[in-house]
C-alpha positions in Angstrom: 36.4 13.0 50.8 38.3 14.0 53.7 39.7 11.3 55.8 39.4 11.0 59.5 36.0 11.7 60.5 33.0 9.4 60.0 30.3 11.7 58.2 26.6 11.7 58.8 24.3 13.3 55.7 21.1 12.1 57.2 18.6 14.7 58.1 18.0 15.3 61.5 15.2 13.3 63.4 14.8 11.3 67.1 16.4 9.7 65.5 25.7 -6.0 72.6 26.6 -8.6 73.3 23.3 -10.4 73.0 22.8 -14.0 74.0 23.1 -15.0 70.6 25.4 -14.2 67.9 25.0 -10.5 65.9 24.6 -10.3 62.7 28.1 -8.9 60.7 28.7 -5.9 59.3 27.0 -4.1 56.2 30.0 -4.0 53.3 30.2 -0.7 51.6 32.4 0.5 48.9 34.4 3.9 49.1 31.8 6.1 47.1 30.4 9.8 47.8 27.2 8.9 50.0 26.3 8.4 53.4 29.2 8.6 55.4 31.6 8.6 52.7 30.6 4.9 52.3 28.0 3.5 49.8 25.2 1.6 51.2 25.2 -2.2 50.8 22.5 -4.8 51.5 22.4 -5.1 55.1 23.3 -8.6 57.0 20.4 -10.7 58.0 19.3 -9.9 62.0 19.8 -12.0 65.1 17.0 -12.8 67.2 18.2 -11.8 70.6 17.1 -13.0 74.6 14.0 -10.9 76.4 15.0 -10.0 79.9 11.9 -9.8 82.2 11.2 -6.4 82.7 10.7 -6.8 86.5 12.9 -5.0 87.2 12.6 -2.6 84.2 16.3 -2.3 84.1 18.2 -5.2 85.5 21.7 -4.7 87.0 24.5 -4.6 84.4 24.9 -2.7 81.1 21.9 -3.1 78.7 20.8 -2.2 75.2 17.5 -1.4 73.9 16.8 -3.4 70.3 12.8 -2.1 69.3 10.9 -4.6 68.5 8.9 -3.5 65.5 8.9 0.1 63.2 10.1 3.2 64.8 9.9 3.9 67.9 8.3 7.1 69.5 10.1 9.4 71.9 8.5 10.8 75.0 9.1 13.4 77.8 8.8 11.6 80.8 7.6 8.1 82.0 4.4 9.0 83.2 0.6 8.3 81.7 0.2 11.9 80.3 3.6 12.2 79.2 3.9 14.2 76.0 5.5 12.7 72.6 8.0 14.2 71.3 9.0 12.3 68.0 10.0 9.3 66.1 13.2 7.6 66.9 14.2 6.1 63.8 15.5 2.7 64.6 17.4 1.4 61.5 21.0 3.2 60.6 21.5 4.3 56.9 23.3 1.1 56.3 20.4 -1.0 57.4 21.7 -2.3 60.2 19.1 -2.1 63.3 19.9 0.0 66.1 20.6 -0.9 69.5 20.1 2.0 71.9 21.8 2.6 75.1 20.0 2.0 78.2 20.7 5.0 80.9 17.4 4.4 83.0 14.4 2.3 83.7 11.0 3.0 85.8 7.7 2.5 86.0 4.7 5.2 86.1 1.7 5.9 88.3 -0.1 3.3 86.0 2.5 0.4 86.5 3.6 0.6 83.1 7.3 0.6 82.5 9.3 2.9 80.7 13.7 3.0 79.9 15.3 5.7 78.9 17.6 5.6 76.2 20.3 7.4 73.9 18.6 8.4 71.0 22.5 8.8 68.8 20.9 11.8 67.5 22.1 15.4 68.0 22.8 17.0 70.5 25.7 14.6 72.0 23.9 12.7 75.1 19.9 13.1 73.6 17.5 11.0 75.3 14.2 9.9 75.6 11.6 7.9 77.2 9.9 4.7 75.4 7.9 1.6 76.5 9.4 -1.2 77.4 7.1 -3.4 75.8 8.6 -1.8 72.5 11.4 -2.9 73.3 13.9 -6.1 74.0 16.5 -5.6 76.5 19.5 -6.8 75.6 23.4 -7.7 78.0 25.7 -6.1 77.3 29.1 -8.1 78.3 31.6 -5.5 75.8 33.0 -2.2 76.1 35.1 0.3 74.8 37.5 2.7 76.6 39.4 5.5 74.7 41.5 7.7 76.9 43.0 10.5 74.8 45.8 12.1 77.2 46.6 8.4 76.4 46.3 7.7 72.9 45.1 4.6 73.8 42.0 2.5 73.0 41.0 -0.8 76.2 38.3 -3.2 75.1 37.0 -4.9 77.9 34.8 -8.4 77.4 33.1 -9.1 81.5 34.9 -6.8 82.8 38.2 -8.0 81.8 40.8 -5.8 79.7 41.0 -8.3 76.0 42.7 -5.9 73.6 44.8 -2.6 74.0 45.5 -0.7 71.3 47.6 2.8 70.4 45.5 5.0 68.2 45.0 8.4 66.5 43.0 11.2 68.0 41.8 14.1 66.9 43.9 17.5 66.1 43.4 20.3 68.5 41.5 22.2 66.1 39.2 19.0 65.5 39.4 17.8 68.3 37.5 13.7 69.6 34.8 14.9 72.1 34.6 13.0 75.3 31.6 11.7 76.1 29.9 8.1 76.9 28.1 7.1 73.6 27.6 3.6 71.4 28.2 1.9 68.3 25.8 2.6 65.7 27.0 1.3 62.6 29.6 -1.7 62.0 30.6 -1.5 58.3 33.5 -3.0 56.7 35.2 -1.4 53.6 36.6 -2.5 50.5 40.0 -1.2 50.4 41.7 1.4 49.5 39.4 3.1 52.0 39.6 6.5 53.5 38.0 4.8 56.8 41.1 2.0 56.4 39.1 -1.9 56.2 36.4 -1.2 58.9 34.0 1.5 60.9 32.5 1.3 64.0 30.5 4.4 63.9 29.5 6.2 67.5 26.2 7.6 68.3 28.4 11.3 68.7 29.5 13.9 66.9 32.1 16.6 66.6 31.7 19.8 68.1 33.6 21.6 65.1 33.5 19.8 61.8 30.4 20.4 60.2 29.2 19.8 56.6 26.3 21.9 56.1 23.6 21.4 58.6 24.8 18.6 59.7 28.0 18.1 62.3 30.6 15.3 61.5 29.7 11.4 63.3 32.5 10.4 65.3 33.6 6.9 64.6 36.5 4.5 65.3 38.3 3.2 62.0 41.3 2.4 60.0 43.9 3.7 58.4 46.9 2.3 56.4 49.4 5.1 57.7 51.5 3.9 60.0 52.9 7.1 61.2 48.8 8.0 62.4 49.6 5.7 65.2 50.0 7.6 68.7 49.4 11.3 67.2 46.4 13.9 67.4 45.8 13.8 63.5 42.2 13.2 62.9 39.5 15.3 62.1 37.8 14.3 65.5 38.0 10.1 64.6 39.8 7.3 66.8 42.2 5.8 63.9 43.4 2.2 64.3 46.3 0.6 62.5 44.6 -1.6 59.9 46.3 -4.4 61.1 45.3 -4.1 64.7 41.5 -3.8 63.8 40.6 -7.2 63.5 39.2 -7.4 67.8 36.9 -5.0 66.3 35.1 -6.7 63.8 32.4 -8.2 66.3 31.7 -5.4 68.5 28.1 -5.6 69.1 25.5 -2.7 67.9 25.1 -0.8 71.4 28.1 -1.3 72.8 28.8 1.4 75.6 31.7 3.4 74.1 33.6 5.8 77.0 36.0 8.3 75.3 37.9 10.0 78.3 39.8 13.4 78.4 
């Protein structure tokens, strides 16, 4: 299993800080399946706050958390809008997603609609749902990567908390840019190809592919000190092992800005 880049095997589909705590991360041990990483019982889920949708989208950063089943997909937020598919709304680890909010209106009707990142391909997909299918949910983290950097910022209310040095990708597998969230928190059981922990994103690379499906970008560890600083990866944000542990309780949907 090659190291730095956080595979996805799933088939292709539409596929926070809350208010109250999250739940933690699945465990996985190092085994060929999804992502490199076995699938484990998931952790139990956190109920989280409803934010009156009036308006749809309050200021601030927000995530969408369905509130039942899958959600369905459509064109535009408009009565006769068209559906264009499901939008599964569990990861492969179990773990249920939180979506990133980009948008919030309401129709002719006075229904309201948000628009969300569907972490499917391509990067950036999005769709319309109801927002009585979903719960919005603050958002008070984030996570800055700036690559001519090599450096990772997460911010808690707006406030710099951690800074870290970190691995990028090669130049021939390079980390895309790109504004996406997390979409999977599993911890591994060491020795671990993925180092002691994952935060996988909802992108993927633009070059590594294995067979249909492109590569998932992620942030993880690694136990190689000299990955530290360097373009190395196979499109991946590595973290020292021992710098990881800030990490651990980023919340599912948690804006994540890679700059150039």
């Amino acid at each position: 299993m090659r190291r730095a880049t956080f595979l996805v095997t799933l088939a292709f589909a539409l596929t926070a800080t809350a208010t109250t705590s999250e739940p933690g991360p699945a465990v996985a041990r190092v085994e060929p399946a999804y992502f490199g990483l076995a699938i484990s019982e998931p952790s139990p889920v956190a109920p989280l706050a409803t934010i009156a949708p009036d308006p749809v989208v309050p200021k601030g950063s927000f995530a969408a958390r369905p509130l039942a089943g899958d959600l369905t997909g459509w064109s535009a937020p408009r009565p006769d809008a068209v559906a264009i598919g499901r939008i599964a709304v569990v990861n492969p680890f179990g773990q249920q997603l939180s979506f990133r909010v980009v948008d919030g209106r309401r129709d002719a009707d006075g229904t309201p609609w948000v628009r969300i990142e569907t972490g499917t391909e391509p990067n950036g997909a999005r769709a319309w749902v109801r927002a009585d299918d979903v719960r919005l949910v603050p958002l008070r983290e984030r996570i800055v990567v700036d690559l001519s950097q090599r450096r990772l910022r997460r911010y808690v209310d707006g406030r710099i908390r951690d800074r870290l040095t970190v691995a990028i990708g090669s130049p021939s597998t390079p980390t895309v840019p790109g504004t996406y969230f997390v979409w999977a928190r599993v911890r591994a059981y060491e020795p671990s190809v993925y180092g002691r922990f994952v935060l996988g994103l909802s992108g993927f690379s633009e070059v590594v592919n294995f067979g249909p499906t492109p590569g998932r970008l992620a942030i993880h560890g690694t136990a190689d000190p000299g990955d530290k600083g360097q373009a190395v990866s196979l499109g991946c944000v590595r973290v020292l092992n021992q710098e990881l542990q800030p990490l651990w309780r980023v919340p599912m949907g948690t804006p994540v800005v890679i700059r150039p």
